[in-house]
C-alpha positions, 0 to 999 in steps of 0.5 A, a space after each residue: 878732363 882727367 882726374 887723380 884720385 887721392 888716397 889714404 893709406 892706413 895701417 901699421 908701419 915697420 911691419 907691413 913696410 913692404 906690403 906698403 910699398 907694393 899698395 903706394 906702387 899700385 895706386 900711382 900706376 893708376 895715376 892715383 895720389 897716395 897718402 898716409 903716415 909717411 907724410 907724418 909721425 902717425 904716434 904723434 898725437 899733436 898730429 892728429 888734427 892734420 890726420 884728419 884734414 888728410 884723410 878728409 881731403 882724400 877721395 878713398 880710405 885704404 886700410 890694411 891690417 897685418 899681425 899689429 894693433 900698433 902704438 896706441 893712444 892715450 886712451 888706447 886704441 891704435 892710430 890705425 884703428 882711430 884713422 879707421 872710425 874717422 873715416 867711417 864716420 865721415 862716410 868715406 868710401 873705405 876698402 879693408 885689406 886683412 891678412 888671410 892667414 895671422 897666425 902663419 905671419 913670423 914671430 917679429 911681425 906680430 903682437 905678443 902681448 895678450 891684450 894687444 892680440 885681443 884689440 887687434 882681433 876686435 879691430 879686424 871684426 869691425 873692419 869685416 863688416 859692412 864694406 868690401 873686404 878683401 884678404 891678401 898673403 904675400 905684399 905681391 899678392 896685396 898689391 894686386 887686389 888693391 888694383 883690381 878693387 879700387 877700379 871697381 869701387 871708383 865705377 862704383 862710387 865716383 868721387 870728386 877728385 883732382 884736376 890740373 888747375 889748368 882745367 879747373 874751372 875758376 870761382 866766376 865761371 862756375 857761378 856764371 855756369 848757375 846762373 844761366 842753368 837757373 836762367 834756363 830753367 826759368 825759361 823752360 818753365 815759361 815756355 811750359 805755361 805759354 804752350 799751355 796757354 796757347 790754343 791748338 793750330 785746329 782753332 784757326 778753322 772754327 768760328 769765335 771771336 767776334 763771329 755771331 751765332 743765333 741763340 735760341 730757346 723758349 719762354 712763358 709771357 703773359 699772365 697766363 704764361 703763353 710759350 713763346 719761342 725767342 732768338 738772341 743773335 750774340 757773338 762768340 767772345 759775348 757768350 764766353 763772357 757770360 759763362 767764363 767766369 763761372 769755370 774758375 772753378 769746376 761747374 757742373 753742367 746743370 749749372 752751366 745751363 742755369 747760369 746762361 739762361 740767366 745771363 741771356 734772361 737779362 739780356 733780353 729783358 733790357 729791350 722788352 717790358 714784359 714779364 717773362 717766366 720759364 725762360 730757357 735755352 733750347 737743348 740744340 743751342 746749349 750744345 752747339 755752345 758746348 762743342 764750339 768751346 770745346 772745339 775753340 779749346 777754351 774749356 774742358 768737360 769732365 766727370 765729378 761725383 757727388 757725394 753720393 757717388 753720382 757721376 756728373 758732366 762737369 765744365 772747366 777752364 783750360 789755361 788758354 779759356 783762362 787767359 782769353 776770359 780775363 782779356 775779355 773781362 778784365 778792366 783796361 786802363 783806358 776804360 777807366 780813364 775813359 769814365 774819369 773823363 766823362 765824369 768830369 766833363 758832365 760835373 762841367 756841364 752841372 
């Protein structure tokens, strides 16, 4: 898609006439659109409001200064000096053109009036600083450094420009274009979470899910709390539910132990009567779980520090642990409907 860049030409007018035309002439052999107070009268303060549309509108401000201020508003400052603050102070990307020797340019072109002189002066010190700056001698010579510098500015600061209205996209398809660019990041974002959620293809090969593992471990009985040794035969989705909920958040591994020890205390005090103290996990099977959920990517092992600056193994959910421990813990729907009916059914037997 080819554009056209539009350009505002600024400057004073019956004395650099031909310098202007030199500018114009480069600016439309670079296919550029050139604009300026040939479209307007630039004394005409009631045309002030359209000089700013114009220069808005524009994507580059040129402005060239020769040996006049030139007319002058009500409060004094010439219309090429105001065009000039507009376009700064609208950010415009501006390129200043001054002449190289002032005091060589002929008598008819310059200004006599003193005060006008000092205005011009201070005109052309503002436009020196903080912007490329470039100084010309003949309107040959202007027309050549305009070329060579708004080829570089435009590498420099590509604007906006103007299309054919062939190829300008309409209103509809451009909020199609959102729309599906706001769709696909969506996408993307999901695919993000599901790859994260998703256990690596090395899983396959390890046992889990409802395969069974023996646990074993130690525990005082009796009165004079005799250690026995003791074997729990659980599958690996029933161990991940006993430890699982605990690794929402970080958990340390002594607590890990602590919390198995717990769950599977309790579950083997549901087919005994007696009294058991010391219950333990043996040291053999409590890293035999460790490495299997590791192995089955369900948590992930770290370091912490407390606040003594003691380095502790810590234990944490992976996104994919997270996902697996809330199907095998979370409430399903025909479970409840399950008890309703069973509860209804003995009120009917009441």
């Amino acid at each position: 898609m080819e554009k056209r860049y539009q350009v505002f030409v600024s400057s004073t007018f019956t004395d650099l006439f031909e310098e202007r035309q030199n500018v114009i002439q480069a600016l439309l052999e670079l296919d550029c659109i050139p604009a300026g107070m040939e479209l307007f009268s630039a004394s005409d303060s009631d045309q002030w409001s359209l000089i700013q549309e114009v220069i808005s509108d524009c994507d580059y401000y040129i402005v060239i200064i020769g040996g006049r201020y030139g007319s002058t508003t009500a409060e004094g400052v010439s219309f090429t000096e105001k065009e000039f603050d507009y376009a700064v102070s609208i950010n415009k990307p501006i390129l200043a053109f001054l002449h190289e020797n002032p005091e060589n340019i002929p008598a008819g072109k310059t200004e006599i009036n003193p005060d006008a002189r000092e205005r011009l002066s201070t005109f052309r010190e503002k436009a020196e600083s903080d912007r490329v700056c470039k100084y010309w001698n003949s309107p040959d010579d202007l027309g050549g450094k305009v070329s060579r510098s708004l080829i570089k500015l435009i590498k420099r600061y590509p604007a906006e420009g103007w299309v054919r209205g062939r190829f300008a996209a309409s209103h509809e398809l451009l909020t199609q274009v959102t729309e599906l660019q706001e769709e696909n990041h969506k996408l993307e974002s999901q695919l993000a979470l599901m790859g994260e959620a998703l256990p690596s293809s090395e899983t396959n090969q390890f046992a889990g899910g409802v395969d069974t593992f023996v646990i074993e471990g130690t525990k005082e009985v009796g009165p004079d709390k005799t250690t026995e040794d003791w074997s729990l035969e659980l599958t690996w989705d029933e161990i991940f539910a006993f430890v699982g909920p605990s690794m929402y958040d970080e958990c340390s591994e002594d607590q890990m132990i602590k919390f198995l020890s717990d769950n599977l205390q309790a579950k083997v005090l549901v087919d005994s009567s007696e009294k058991i103290h010391g219950f333990q996990v043996s040291i053999e099977s409590f890293s035999t779980i460790k490495i299997q959920l590791l192995a089955l990517d369900l948590i992930m092992i770290g370091e912490s520090r407390d606040i003594t600056g003691q380095g502790k193994t810590s234990w944490v959910l992976t996104p994919y642990g997270r996902n697996y421990i809330m199907k095998l813990k979370a409430i399903k729907k025909q479970e409840i409907e399950k008890k309703v009916d069973d509860m209804k059914a003995l009120a009917i037997k009441k």
